[in-house]
N, C-alpha and C positions, 0 to 999 in steps of 0.2 A: 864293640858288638855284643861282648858278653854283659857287659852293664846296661845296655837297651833290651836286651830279652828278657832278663832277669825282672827289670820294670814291668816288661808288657806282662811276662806271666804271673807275678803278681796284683796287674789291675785285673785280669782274666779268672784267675784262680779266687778273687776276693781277696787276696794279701793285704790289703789297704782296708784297715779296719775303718777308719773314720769313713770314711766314703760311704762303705757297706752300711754303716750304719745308717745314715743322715740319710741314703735311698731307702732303705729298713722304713725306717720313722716317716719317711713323707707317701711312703707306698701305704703304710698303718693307717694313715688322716686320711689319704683320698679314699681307704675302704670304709673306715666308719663314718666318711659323710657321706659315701652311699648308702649305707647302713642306713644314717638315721632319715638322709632322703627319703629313701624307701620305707622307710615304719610311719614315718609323716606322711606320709602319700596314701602308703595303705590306709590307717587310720581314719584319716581325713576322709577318705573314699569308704571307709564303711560307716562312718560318721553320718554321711550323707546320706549313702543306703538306708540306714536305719531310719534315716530324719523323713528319707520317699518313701519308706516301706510303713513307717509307723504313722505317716499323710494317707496311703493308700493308695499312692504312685502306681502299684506294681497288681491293683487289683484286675479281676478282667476286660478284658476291651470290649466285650457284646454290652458290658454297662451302659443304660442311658439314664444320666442324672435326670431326674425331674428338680426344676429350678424356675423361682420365681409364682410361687404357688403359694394363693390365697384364697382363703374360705373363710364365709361368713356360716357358724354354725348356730341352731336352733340354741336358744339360751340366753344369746347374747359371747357368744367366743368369736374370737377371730385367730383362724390358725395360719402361718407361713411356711412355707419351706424357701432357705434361702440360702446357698452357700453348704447344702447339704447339713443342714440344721434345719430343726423345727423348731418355731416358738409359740406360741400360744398367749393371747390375750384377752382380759375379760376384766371389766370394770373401768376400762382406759389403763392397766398397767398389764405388763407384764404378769405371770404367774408361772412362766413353766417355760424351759429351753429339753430341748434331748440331749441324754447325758451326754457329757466328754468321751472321747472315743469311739464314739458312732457315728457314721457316715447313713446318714439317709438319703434313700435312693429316690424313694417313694413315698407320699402318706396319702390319705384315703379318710372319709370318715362319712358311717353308717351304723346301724344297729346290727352287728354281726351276731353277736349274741342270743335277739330276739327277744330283748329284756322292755324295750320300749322307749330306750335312751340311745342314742348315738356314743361310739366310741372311736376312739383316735385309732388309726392303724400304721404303723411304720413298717415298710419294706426297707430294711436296713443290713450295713455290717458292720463288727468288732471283730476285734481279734479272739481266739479263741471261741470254742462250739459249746460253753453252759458258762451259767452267767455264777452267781457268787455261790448256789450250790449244782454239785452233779453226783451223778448218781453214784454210788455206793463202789460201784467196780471200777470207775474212773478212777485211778491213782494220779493220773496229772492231767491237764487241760493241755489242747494243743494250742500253739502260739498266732497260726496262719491267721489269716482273715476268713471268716464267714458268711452266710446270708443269715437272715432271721429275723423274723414277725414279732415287734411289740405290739401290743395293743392295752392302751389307757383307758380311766372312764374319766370324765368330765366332772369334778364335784366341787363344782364353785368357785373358790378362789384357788383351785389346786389340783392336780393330777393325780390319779391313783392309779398305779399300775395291778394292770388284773392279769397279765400273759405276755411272758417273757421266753419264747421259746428258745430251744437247745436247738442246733443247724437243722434246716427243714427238710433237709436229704435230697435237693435238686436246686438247680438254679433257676433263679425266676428274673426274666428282664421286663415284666407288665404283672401289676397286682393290678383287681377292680373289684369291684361287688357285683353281684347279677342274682336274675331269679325275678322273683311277684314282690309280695310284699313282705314287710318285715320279719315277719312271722317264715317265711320260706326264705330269706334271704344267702346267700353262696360267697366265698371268696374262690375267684378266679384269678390263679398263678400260672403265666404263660413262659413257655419256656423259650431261652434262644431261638431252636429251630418254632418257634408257632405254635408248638404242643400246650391242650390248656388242660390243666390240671384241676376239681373241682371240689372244696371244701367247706363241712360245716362246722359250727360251733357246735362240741360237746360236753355240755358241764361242765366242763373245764380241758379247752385246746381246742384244737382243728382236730377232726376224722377226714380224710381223703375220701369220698364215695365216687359211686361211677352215676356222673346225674345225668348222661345221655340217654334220650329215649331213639330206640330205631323204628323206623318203618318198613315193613316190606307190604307194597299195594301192585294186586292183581289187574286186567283189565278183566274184560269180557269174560261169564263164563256162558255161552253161549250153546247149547243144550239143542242140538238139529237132533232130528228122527233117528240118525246114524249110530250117535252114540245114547242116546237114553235105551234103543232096542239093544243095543251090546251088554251095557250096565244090567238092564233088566234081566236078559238071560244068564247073566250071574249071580242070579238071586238078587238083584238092587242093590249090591255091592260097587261103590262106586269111588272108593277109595281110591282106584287106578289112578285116575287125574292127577293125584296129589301128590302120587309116590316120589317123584323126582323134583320136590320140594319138600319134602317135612324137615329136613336139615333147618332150612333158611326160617320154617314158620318156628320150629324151636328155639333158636337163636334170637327171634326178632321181637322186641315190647309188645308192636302193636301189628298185626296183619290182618291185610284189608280186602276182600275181593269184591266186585260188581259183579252180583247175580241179574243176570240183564233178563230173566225167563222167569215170571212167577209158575210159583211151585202150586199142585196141584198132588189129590191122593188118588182119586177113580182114573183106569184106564181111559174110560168113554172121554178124559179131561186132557188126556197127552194130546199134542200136537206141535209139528215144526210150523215155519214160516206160512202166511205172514201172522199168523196166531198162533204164540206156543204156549205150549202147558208142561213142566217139566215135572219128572216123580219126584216126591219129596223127599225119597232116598238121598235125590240131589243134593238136597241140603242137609241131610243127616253125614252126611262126608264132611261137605264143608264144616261142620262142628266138630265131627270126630277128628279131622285132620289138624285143627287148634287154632282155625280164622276168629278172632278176636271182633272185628267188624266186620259186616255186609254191607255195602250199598242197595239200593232197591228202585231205585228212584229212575225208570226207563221209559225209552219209547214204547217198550213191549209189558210195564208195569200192570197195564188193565186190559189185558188180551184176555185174561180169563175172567173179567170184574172183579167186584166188589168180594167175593168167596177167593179171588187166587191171591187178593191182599191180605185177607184176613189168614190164609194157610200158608202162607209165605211169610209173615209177620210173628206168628205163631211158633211156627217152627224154629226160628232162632230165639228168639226172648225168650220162650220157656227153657231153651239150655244156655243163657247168660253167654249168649251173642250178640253185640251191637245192634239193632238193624235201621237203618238210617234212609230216608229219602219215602216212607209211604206211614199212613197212617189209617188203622180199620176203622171200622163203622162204632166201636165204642169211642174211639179216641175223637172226642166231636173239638178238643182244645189245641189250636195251632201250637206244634213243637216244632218250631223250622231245625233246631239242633240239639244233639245232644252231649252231656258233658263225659269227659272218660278222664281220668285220673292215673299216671303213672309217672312214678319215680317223685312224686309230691310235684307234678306241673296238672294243671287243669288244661287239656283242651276239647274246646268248642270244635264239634262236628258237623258240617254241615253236608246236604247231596239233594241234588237238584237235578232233572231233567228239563231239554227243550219242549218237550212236547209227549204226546201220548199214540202220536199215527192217527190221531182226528179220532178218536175214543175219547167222549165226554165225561168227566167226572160225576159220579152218581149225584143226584140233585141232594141237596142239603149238606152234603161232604166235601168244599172246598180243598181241605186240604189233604186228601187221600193218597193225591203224589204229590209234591212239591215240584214245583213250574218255574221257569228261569221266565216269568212275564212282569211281573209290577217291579221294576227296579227300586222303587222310594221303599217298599214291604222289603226288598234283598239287604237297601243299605240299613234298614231298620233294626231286620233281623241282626246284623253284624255287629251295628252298634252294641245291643243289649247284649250278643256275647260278650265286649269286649270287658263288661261290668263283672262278670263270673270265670270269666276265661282266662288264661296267659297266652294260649295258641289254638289260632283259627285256622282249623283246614274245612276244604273246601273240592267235596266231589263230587265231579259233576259231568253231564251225560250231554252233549252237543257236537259241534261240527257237522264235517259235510263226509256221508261215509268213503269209503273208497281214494278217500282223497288224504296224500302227504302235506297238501298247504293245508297253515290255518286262516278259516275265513272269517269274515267280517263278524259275525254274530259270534264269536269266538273272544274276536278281539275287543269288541263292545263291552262283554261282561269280565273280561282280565281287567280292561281298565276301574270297574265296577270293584271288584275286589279287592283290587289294588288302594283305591281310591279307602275302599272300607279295612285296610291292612289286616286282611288276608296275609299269614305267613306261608301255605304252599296251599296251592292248586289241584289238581289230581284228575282229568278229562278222559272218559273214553265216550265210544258208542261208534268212529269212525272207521275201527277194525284193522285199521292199520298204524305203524307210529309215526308219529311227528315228533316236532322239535320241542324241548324243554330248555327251559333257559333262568336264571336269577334278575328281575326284575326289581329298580327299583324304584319308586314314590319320590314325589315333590317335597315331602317331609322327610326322605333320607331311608322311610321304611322299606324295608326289601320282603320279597316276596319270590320263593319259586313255582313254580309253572311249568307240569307237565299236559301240554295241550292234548295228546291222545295216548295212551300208552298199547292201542293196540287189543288182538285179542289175548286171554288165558286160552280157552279150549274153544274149536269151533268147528264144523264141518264144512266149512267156505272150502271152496277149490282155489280160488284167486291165491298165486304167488305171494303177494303180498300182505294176505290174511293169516298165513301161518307164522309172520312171525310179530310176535310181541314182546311183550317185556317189564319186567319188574320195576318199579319203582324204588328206587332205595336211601334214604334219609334219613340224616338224624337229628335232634331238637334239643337243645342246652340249653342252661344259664348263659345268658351275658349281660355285659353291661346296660343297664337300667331294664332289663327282661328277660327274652326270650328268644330265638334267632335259630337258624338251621346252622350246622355245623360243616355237614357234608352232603353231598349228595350225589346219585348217579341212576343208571340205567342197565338195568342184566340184561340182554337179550334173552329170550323166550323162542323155542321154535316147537308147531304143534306138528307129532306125525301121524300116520294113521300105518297102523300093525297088521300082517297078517290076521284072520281073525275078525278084522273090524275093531280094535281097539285102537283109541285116542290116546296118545300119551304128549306131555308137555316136558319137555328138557331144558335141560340151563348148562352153559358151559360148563366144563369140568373146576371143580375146587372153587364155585360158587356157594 
């Protein structure tokens, strides 16, 4: 018994050296062929990492490759994108691939520059954010992947690189070009969510500018007995109207109201309905308050003649106001529109009335108001903006008053417009609002359309008259032009003050 214990507690205690060891030694090998299992694995696995990371595996997912893209460019080039490569062709061979290590997203090719030659544009990545030099306080390049715009010129048998930019500071999942012509041309960088970002060549690189123009267009300003005797007992101060908008005409490129009442200087000339004459104080507001354009062009345009055109016409153009839709007794040369220039886009203004309330145009002065009657003279007119113009608007004095549908003679000349790409519409005279909507053409062109927007100020009793509302859009570069961006509707509500005073309000934080 004592020589069986003595055994066991030397297999227990390790007394048996040989043993201990040879378990020793094979317990050693199954750790270092974990060991090197595990560094072979590891390795292998960042092997591979590196192999997907330095492909581009691991870039973002909103990417959308553009693939399978060919262009025949002026010169004789032929450019590809294919396999996120570009290559470029000219004389039947090859001349030019995009370097190693760039992934193209995108390429593009126009005169961005404005030089009068086409350049190659790549929406691309590499690693690292500046290319073989950076700037001075840069001590080392980052390794990640980035975005960034090359852009080549085209010279023959060969590519010159002219702009090689360092990361562009946003992500861009759509580059295009937009604008007029060469000479005005934009790059447009869209981002993930939709946001478009808009840039021009500067001597050298892209400058980021803001090339949206806004609108804000008034209806009716509509001038009853009610309120011209309040204004006048102010001394002709009649700034009141505007006080709860000067915010929005500050803010906005272009703002537009419908003076629907020619203006007039002698008391003996005031009058409400069906014949007004409004004090020209009237229109000395609307300048002072900072309305950029007038309309004029109304049913009630020659309630006072040939004299309430010419002081009504008068009164804005000598202080470098718009005034659109009438023409006096010097002006004997059809100008159905006029051009206004902001932000470097040209547009064509047009404004037009159905009618005059059966008040005939003075004989010899055809076009002293502009009349929505010879459609073949509308589509004409539209055409020859389209030669000087980039954006055709279009305001105009119809429907059927009192009424929220739009009618027939409504719909006649939308289609008219349309037909002539008309980019927005702009309708009052009905006093109340209607529907506005984005339309678009048989050719893809879109066009919106506010059929009534209603009154600005009026002394109507009807429910329905006191409320109106602002017009609100805006006009960019896009792809191959011009195009609305945004657009909406402020509501507007007119009240009348102890007092007798009119005032026009807009929701709060408008």
């Amino acid at each position: 018994m004592d020589t069986e214990l003595s055994i066991m507690n030397r297999r227990f205690s390790g007394g048996d050296t040989g043993e201990s060891v040879a378990f020793a030694s094979r317990a050693m090998r199954l750790s270092w062929k974990k060991i090197i299992i595990t560094v072979t694995a590891l390795a292998l696995s960042g092997a591979v990492l590196y192999v997907l990371w330095s492909g581009g595996a691991f870039l973002p997912g909103w990417i959308v490759w553009e693939e399978e893209k060919t262009m025949e460019i002026s010169g004789g080039y032929e450019v590809s994108l294919t396999g996120k490569t570009v290559h470029v062709v000219y004389g039947g061979g090859e001349i030019w691939a995009s370097p190693d290590g760039v992934k193209v997203q995108q390429v593009l090719s126009c005169d961005i520059d404005r030089d009068g030659g086409e350049e190659l544009i790549l929406l691309c990545w590499k690693r690292g954010r500046f290319g073989n030099h950076k700037p001075f306080w840069i001590e080392r390049d980052e390794r990640s992947w980035s975005q960034h715009i090359f852009v080549y010129e085209y010279a023959k048998d060969r590519m010159v690189p002219q702009w090689m930019s360092s990361y562009i500071g946003q992500d861009v999942a759509e580059m295009a070009s937009g604008g007029g012509d060469a000479s005005r041309r934009w790059l447009l960088l869209t981002d993930p969510s939709g946001e478009i970002s808009y840039w021009r060549w500067d001597s050298w690189g892209f400058r980021r500018e803001d090339a949206a123009v806004s609108f804000a267009v008034f209806g009716d300003n509509l001038i009853h007995e009610p309120i011209y005797r309040y204004g006048m007992n102010q001394g002709g101060d009649f700034g009141f109207l505007f006080d709860n908008i000067g915010g929005v005409l500050e803010e906005s490129d272009i703002a537009v109201i419908n003076q629907e009442t020619p203006l007039v200087t002698k008391f003996s000339e005031y009058g409400d309905y069906p014949r007004f004459g409004t004090p020209i104080q009237v229109g000395q507001a609307i300048v002072d308050a900072g309305f950029d354009v007038v309309t004029c062009a109304t049913n009630h345009a020659l309630d006072r003649g040939a004299e309430g055109i010419h002081t009504t016409k008068e009164c804005f153009t000598q202080q470098g106001v718009l005034c659109l839709g009438i023409q006096t007794e010097q002006e004997a040369k059809y100008r159905p529109y006029e051009i206004l220039v902001r932000k470097d886009i040209r547009f064509a203004l047009f404004n037009y009335t159905y009618g005059t309330n059966g008040i005939s145009l003075p004989e010899g002065y055809p076009f002293m108001v502009h009349l929505l009657e010879d459609e073949e003279q509308v589509r004409a007119d539209m055409e020859n903006a389209r030669r000087e113009a980039d954006v055709l608007l279009v305001f105009v004095h119809w429907g059927t008053e009192d009424s929220a549908e739009v009618d027939d003679f409504q719909k006649r000349w939308t289609k008219v417009f349309l037909d002539g790409r008309a980019d927005v519409v702009v309708g009052t005279h009905p006093h109340v609002l209607q529907e506005y909507e984005l339309l678009e053409g048989a050719d893809g062109h879109r066009m919106l359309v506010y059929y009534s927007i209603g009154n600005f100020v009026s002394a109507q009793a009807e429910k329905s008259c006191v409320k109106g509302g602002m017009a609100r859009f805006w006009i960019a570069p896009a792809p191959g032009g011009y195009g609305v961006t945004e657009y909406g509707l402020t509501p507007l509500t007119i009240t009348r003050e102890r007092g007798g005073r009119y005032m026009v309000t807009m929701p709060e934080g408008e």
